[in-house]
N, C-alpha and C positions, 0 to 999 in steps of 0.2 A: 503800913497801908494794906488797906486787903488788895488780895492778887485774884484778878478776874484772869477767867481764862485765856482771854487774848493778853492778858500780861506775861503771861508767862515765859521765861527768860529773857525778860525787859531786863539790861541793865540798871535803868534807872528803877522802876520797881521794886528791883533787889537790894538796891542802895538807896529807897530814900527813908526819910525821913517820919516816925512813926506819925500817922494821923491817928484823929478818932475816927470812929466809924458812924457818918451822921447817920440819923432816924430818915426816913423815908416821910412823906406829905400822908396823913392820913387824917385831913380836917380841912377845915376852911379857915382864909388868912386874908388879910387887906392890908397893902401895904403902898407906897407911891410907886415903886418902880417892880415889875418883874423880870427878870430874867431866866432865861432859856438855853442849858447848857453852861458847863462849870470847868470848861478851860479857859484858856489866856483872854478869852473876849470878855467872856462873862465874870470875871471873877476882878479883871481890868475895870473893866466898867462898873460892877459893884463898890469898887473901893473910891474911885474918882466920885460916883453920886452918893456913899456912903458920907464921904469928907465934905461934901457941901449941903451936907442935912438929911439927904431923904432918906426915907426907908426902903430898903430892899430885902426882897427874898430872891433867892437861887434855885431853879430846880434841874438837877442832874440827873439822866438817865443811868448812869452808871456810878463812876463814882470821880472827885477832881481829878482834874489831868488824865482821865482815861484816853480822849482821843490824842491827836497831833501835840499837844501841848507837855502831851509825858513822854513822848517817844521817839521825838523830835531830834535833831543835829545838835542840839543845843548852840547856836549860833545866833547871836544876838547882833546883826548887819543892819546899818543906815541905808534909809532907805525903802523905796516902794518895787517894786513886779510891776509890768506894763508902765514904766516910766515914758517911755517915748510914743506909747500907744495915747498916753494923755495927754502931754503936749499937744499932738499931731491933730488931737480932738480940739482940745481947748486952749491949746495957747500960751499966750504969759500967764495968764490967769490960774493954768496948772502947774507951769515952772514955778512962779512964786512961791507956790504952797509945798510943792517938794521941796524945794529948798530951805525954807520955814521949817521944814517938819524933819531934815534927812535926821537928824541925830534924836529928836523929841524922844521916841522910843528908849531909846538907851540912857536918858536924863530920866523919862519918868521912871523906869526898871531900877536904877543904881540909888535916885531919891527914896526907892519904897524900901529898897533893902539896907540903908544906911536909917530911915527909920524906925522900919516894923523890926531889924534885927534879923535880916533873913539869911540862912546860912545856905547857901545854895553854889558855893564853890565859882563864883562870877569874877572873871580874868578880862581884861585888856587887852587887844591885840589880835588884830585877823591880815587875810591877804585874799587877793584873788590874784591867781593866778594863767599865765595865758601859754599854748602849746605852739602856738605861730604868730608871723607878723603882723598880721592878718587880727588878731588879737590884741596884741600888744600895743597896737594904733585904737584900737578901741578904750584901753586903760589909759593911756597918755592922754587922749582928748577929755576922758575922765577926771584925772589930775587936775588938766588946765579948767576945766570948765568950775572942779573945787576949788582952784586957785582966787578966779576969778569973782567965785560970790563971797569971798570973804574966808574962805576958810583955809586959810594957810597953816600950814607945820601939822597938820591929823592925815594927810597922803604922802603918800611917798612913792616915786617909782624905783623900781631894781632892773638891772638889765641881766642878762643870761648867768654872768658872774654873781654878781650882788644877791639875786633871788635864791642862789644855791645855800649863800651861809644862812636865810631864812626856813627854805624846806631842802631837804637833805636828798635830793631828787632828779635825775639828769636828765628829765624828761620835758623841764619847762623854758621858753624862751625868756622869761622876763616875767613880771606881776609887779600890781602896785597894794602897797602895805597901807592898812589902815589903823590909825593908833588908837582912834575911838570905837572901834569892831570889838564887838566880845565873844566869851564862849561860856556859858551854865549848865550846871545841871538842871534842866528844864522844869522836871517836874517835884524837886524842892524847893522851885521857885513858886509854881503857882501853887505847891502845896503852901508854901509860908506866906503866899499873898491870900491863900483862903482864910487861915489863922487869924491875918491883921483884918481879914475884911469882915468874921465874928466880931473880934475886941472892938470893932466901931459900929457896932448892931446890925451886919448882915444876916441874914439866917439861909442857911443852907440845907437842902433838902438833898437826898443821897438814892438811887434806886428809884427815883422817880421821874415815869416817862411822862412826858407830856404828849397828851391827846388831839388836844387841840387848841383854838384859839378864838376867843367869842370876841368878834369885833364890834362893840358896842363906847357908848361915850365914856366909860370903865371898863375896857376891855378885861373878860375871864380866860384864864389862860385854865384849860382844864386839864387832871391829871388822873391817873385810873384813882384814885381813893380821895381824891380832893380837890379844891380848887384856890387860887391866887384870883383877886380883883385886885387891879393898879388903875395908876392913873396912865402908866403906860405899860409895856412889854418892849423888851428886847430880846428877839430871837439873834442867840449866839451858838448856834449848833455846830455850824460849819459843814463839814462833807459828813457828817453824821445824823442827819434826818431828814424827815419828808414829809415836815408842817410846810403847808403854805406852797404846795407841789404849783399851782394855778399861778400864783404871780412868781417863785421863783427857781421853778422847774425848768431843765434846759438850756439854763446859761451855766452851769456850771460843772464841769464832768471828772468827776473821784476820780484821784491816779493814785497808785501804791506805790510804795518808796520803801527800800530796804537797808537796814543802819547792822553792823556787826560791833562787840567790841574783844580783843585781845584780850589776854591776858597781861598782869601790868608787866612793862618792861624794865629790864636794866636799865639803871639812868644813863650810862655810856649809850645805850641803843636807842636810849628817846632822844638825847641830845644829838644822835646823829641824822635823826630824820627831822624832829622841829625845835632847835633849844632854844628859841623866844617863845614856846608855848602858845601858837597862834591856833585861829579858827581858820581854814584854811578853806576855798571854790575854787573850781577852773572855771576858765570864760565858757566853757562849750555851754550849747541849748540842751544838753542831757548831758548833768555834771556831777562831776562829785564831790563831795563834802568829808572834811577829816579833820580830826583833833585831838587830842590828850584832854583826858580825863585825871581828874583831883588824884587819883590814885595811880597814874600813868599808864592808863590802857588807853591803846589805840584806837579811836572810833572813826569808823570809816562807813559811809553813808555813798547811796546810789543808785544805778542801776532802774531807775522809775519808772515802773509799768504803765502802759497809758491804756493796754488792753484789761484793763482791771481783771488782772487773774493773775493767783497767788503762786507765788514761785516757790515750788518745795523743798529746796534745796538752798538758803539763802547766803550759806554760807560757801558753799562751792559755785557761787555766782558770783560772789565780791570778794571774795580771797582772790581770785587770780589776777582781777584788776589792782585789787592793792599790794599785790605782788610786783606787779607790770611794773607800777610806780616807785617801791620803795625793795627792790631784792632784800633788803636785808634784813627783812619781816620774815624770808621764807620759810625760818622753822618756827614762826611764834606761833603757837594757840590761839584757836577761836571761843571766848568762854561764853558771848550770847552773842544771839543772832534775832533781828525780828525785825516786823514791817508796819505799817499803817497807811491809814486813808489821809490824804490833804487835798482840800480842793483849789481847784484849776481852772478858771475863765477859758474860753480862748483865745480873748485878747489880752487875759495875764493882768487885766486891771479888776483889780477887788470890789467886789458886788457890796454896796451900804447904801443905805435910805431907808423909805417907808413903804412897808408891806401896805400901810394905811394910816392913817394922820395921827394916829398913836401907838403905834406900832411900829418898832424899827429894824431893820437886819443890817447883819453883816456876815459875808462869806468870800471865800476864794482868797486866802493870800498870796499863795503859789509859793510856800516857803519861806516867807518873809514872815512869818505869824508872829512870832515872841515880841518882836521891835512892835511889827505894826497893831497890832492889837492893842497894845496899850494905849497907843495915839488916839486909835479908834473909841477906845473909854471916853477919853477925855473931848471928843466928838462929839457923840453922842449925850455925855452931862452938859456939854455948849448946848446942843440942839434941847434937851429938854428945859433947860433954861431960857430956849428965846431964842439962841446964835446957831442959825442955818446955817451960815455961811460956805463951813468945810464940807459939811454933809452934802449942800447942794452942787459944789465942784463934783461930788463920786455920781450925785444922782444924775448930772446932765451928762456923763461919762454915756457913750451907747455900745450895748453888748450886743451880741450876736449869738439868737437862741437856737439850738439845734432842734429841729422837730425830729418826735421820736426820741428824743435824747438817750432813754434807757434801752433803746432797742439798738438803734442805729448809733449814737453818740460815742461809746467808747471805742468800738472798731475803727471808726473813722478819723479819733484824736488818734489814735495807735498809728494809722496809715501816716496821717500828719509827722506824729514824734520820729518814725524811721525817714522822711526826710532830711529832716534836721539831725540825725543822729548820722547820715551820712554825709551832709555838711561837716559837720563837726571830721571826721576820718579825713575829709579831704580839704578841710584846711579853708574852706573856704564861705 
């Protein structure tokens, strides 16, 4: 893969998977479906409307998996962000559909890579785990609530004891283990879902920004050297652009998140921190994320800046937490360190609909991207098909836009995030 600058000492960058290097858009093309951005969304949704006929083209500004999609926790969790924020909105009529959908993500991911032949190192097994009681009543009612729609023997609870022979850690009261939770290396995944989404006649454009977006009965999606005419567009940018700033500017506000990895361990010293090789969260609202990698390095993920400003230092920021947590890392190597952009609603419920009656987006997963973005493909090929249905559960969802957003907006998530980051200390 070629290494952009902001890859640079990307673990995953370093280890993946050779691509070719696409051609850039420098003509004019017509095809049924456009897309906009070539991580997990876009390249999701290409392959889902590639399989039921249409024609797609892809245009990336950079190159696949550049943004959240390559750099990511690689954590593959059931489930949506802003889950209770949608109820609270909408009802049974949102429970239904979470519950319908908590695993889809991880069916459609494990379908495409038992398919297309994706080799992306894709494991079974995560936990979330909790620091107080306080917590551990939140995971319980979790159990029972999975218990309850059917889905028995994929949870499990651990108490103080039980949780220790899972993560090797004296720090947690309890968590509950999910058998259906995964963990990949992210971005040999959607590099090898771009792969399968050429061999089904995607076409993929590479170094091409898009301009703009001519909303017409065949919307043109314009590029500096060329243009796409479809029968629709789907803008899958996410926290990385500023098409479309008028309809969805200010709901959504970039936070940085910082991911390191080890150098690989002794198998005695990985077995003694996780030897079921889970993906592992804590319950807090500013969490941290940890796992083993194929080659058994440490990855540890956190730390999330809501003041979108880049911490220079990223590995003397998350080394001493994951010191806190696990002492007996304290003389291992840090061999990358690095960060990226994910976007953040405020109410942590993901922004999808229509820019305009042919035109669709999606942004904000707040972390949950790999699972849900795929869900989201297969959405949005309903919705171009005819079935609203899903799509208009996210659209009657109501966000809350910040005026100012770029001015005022991230100081004020910032102010927000140290609330909750002192909740979190005090237990409560």
């Amino acid at each position: 893969m070629k290494n952009d600058p902001e890859h640079t000492h990307n673990y995953y960058a370093a280890t993946a998977h050779a691509a070719p290097a696409r051609a850039a858009l420098n003509h004019n093309i017509e095809v049924d479906v456009a897309i906009i951005g070539g991580g997990f969304s876009g390249i999701a949704s290409a392959i889902s409307l590639a399989e039921r006929g249409f024609s797609v083209a892809i245009a990336e500004a950079k190159q696949i998996g550049w943004g959240a999609s390559g750099r990511n926790g690689g954590q593959v969790l059931g489930g949506w962000s802003g889950e209770g924020e949608l109820i609270k909105q909408l009802g049974p009529r949102a429970e239904e559909f979470l519950w319908k959908t908590r695993y889809l993500g991880n069916d459609i991911v494990e379908a495409r890579i038992q398919k297309y032949g994706i080799d992306c190192d894709y494991a079974r097994g995560a936990a979330t785990v909790a620091f107080n009681p306080r917590q551990m009543k939140g995971l319980e009612a979790e159990f029972e609530e999975s218990e309850s729609h059917g889905l028995k023997g994929i949870l499990s609870l651990a108490d103080k004891t039980e949780i220790r022979r899972h993560v090797g850690s004296d720090l947690y009261y309890g968590g509950l283990i999910d058998r259906r939770g995964a963990h990949c290396h992210p971005l040999n995944l959607c590099l090898g879902e771009a792969a399968a989404a050429e061999t089904i006649g995607v076409q993929i454009f590479e170094n091409t920004t898009v301009t703009s977006i001519e909303h017409t009965e065949r919307p043109v999606v314009h590029t500096e050297n060329g243009h796409i005419r479809a029968r629709w567009v789907i803008l899958a940018g996410n926290a990385y652009h500023t098409l479309e700033a008028r309809k969805l500017g200010g709901y959504m506000l970039p936070a940085k998140t910082y991911v390191l990895a080890t150098e690989p361990l002794r198998e005695d010293l990985a077995n003694s921190i996780m030897p079921q090789n889970l993906a592992v969260c804590d319950a807090n609202w500013v969490l941290d994320y940890f796992r083993f990698t194929a080659d058994r390095r440490f990855l540890f993920g956190g730390r999330c800046n809501y003041a979108n400003n880049d911490i220079a230092d990223i590995e003397g920021s998350l080394a001493p937490r994951m010191r806190e947590i696990f002492p007996q890392l304290a003389n291992v190597k840090t061999d990358y360190a690095w960060g990226g952009v994910i976007g953040i609603p405020l109410n942590r419920v993901p922004l999808v609909g229509h820019v305009s009656e042919n035109v669709l987006y999606v942004q904000g997963y707040s972390g949950h991207g790999v699972n849900c973005s795929h869900i989201i493909g297969e959405m949005f090929a309903d919705a171009i098909e005819g079935d609203c249905a899903d799509l208009d559960l996210f659209e009657d969802a109501k966000h809350f836009k910040v005026p100012m957003a770029d001015i005022i907006g991230s100081p004020m998530l910032a102010l927000g995030m140290s609330y909750f980051r002192l909740r979190d200390k005090l237990g409560i």
